[in-house]
C-alpha positions as CSV (number, residue, x, y, z in Angstrom):
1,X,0.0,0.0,0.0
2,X,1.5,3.4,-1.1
3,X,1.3,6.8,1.0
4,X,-1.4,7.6,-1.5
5,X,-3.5,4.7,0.0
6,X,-2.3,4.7,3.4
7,X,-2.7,8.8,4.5
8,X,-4.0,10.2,1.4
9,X,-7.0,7.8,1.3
10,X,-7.5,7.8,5.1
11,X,-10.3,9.2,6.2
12,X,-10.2,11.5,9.1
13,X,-12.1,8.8,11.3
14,X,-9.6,6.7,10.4
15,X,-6.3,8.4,11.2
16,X,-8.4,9.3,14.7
17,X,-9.1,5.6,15.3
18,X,-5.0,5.5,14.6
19,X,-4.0,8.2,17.4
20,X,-6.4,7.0,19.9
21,X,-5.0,3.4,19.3
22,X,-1.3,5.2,20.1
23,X,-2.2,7.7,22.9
24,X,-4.0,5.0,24.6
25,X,-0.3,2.5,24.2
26,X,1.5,5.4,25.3
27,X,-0.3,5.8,28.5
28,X,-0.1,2.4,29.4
29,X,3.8,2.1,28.9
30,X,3.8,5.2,30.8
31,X,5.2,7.2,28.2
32,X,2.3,10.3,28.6
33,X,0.2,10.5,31.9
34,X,-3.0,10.7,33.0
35,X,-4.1,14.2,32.4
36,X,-2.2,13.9,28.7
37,X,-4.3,11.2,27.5
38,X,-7.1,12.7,28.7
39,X,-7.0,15.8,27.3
40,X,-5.8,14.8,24.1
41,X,-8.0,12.0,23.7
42,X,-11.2,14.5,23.9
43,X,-8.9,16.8,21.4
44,X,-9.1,13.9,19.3
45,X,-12.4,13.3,19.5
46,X,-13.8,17.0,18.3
47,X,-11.1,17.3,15.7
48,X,-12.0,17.5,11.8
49,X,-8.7,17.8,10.4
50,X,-5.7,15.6,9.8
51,X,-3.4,17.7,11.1
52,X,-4.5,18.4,14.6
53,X,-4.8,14.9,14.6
54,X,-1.2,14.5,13.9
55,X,-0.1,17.5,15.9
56,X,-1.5,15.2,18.9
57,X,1.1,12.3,18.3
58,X,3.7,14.0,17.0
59,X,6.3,14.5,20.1
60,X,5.5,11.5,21.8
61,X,8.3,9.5,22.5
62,X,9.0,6.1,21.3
63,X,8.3,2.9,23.1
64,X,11.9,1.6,25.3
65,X,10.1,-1.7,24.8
66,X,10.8,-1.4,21.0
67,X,14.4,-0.6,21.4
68,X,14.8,-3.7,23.8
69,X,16.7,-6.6,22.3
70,X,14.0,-9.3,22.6
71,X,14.7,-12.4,24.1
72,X,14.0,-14.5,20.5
73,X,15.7,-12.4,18.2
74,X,19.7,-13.7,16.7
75,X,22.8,-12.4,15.7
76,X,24.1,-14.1,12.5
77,X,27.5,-13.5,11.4
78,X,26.6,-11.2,9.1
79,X,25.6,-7.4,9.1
80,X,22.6,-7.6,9.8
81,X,20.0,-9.1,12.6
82,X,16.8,-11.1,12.7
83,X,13.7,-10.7,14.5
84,X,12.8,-14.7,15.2
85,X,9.6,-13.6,16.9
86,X,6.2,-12.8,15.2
87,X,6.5,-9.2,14.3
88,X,4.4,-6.5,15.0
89,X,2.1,-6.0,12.0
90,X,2.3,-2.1,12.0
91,X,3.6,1.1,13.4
92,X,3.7,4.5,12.3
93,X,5.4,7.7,13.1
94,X,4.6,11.7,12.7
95,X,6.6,14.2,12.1
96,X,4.9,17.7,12.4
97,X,7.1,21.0,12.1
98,X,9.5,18.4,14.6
99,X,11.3,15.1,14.5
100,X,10.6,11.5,14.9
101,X,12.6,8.5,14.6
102,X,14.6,5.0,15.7
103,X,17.7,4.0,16.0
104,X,20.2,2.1,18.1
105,X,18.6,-1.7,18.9
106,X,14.8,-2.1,17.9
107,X,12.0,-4.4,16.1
108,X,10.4,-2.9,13.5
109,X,7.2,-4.0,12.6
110,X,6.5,-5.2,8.6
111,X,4.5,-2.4,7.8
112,X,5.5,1.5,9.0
113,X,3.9,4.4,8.2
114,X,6.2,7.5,8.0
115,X,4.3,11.0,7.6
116,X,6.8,14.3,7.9
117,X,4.8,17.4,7.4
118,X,7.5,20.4,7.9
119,X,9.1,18.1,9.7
120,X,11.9,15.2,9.8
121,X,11.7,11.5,10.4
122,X,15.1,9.2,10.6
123,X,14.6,5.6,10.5
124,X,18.3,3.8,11.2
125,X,18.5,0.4,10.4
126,X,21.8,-0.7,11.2
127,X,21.0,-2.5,14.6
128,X,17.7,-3.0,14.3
129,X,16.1,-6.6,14.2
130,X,14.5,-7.1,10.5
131,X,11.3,-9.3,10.4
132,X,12.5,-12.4,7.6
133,X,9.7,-11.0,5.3
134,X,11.3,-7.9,5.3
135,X,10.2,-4.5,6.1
136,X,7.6,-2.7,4.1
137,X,7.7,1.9,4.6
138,X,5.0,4.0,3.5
139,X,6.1,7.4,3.6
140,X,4.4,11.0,2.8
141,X,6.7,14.0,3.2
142,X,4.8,17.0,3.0
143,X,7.8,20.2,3.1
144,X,9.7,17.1,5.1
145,X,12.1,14.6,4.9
146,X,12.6,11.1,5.7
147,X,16.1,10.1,5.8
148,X,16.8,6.1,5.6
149,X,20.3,4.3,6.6
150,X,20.4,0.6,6.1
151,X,23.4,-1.8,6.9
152,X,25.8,-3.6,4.3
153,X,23.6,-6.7,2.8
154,X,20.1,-5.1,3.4
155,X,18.3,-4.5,-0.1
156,X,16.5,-1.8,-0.7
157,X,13.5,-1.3,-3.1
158,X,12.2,2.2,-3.5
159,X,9.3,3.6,-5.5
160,X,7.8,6.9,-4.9
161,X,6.4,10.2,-6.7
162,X,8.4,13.3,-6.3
163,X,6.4,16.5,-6.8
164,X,8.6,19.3,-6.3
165,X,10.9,17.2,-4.5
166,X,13.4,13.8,-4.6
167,X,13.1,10.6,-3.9
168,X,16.5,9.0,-3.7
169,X,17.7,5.1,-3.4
170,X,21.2,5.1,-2.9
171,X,21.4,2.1,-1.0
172,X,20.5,-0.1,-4.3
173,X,20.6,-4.3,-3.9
174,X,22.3,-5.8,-1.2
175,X,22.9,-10.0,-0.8
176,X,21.0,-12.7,-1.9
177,X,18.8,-14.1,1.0
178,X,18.8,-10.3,3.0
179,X,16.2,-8.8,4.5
180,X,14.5,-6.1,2.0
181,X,13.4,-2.7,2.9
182,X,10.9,-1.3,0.5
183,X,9.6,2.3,0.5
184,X,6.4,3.4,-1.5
185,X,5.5,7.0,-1.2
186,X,5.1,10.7,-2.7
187,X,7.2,13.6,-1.4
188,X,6.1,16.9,-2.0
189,X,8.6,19.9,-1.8
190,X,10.0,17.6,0.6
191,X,12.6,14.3,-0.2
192,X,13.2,10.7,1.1
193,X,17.0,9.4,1.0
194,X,17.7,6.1,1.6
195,X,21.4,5.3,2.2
196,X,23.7,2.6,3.7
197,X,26.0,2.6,5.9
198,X,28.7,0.6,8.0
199,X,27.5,-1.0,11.0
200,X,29.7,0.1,14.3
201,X,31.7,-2.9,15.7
202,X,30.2,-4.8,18.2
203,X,31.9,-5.1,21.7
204,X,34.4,-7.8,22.2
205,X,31.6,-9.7,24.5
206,X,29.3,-9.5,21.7
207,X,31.4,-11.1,19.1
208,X,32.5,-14.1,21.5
209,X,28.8,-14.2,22.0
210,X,27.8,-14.6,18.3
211,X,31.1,-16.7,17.5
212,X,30.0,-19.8,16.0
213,X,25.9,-18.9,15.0
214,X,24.8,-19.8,11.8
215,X,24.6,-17.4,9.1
216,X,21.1,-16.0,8.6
């Protein structure tokens, strides 16, 4: 599904039915309190607009449950991970006249919805913990960006409409048998920029750790 489908085609009842779904997660990981959800859950029931209703998601933080290594996921000797849990179907993040983005150790789920609106969103690939299918970003920048940094090996697949704006695969094909990130989108007078980039060494615990796992 492209941006087109995903944001473009969403109804305002829908991308409300998205944020409650989030504010409502972010309370219970104690991420906003109380009085936050409370207020911006009756915000996001009188709004008519798509951007209030991503004004009201936009700074909150990310999960520290996401960035956690999970217990089934592997190291292979190669430079990249795996995610041997079942994934999380979907997650999505907003950018709105701000920033949003992972990086460091997370899971990302096979479907992410990226939306930048005068704003930036970073998605760093290079630890995180690829579902086998792959990884699957939907992005709209509206006068934003979404800047993409995979590891050595990852494959990248990119197709998106530029209106007064880029969209840019520099990361190309990686190996045989490697996760793929594909990005579907539109950017207008905004750009997405997918790149790749070395992985830092691990620590010398991690690599005795790892020493001797099958390749993935």
């Amino acid at each position: 599904m492209s941006f087109i489908d995903s944001f473009h085609r969403m109804s305002v009842d829908e991308l409300r039915a998205e944020v409650i779904t989030l504010l409502k997660a972010a309370y219970a990981d104690g991420r906003i309190g109380v009085d936050t959800l409370e207020r911006r859950l009756k915000e996001a029931t009188g709004a008519t607009d798509k951007p209030t209703l991503l004004g009201l998601a936009a700074d909150i933080p990310p999960s520290e449950s996401d960035a956690a290594m999970g217990a089934g996921s592997s190291r292979a000797e190669t430079d990249w991970y795996v995610n041997d849990r079942v994934p999380r179907s979907s997650q999505s993040f907003f950018a709105v006249m701000g920033s949003a983005g992972r990086r460091g150790r997370w899971q990302p789920a096979k479907q992410i919805l990226c939306i930048a609106v005068m704003g930036g969103i970073k998605l760093d690939f290079r630890e995180a913990e690829f579902p086998r299918s792959g990884v699957q970003v939907n992005a709209g920048c509206i006068m934003g960006g979404l800047d993409i940094i995979l590891p050595p090996g990852v494959n990248a697949d990119a197709a998106g409409l530029p209106l007064m704006g880029s969209f840019d695969n520099k990361a190309g094909d990686g190996d045989p048998g490697a996760p793929t990130v594909r990005v579907r989108g539109i950017a207008v007078m905004g750009g997405v920029d997918i790149k790749r980039k070395e992985r830092k060494a691990p620590p010398e615990d991690a690599r005795r750790r790892t020493k001797g796992r099958r390749r993935g």
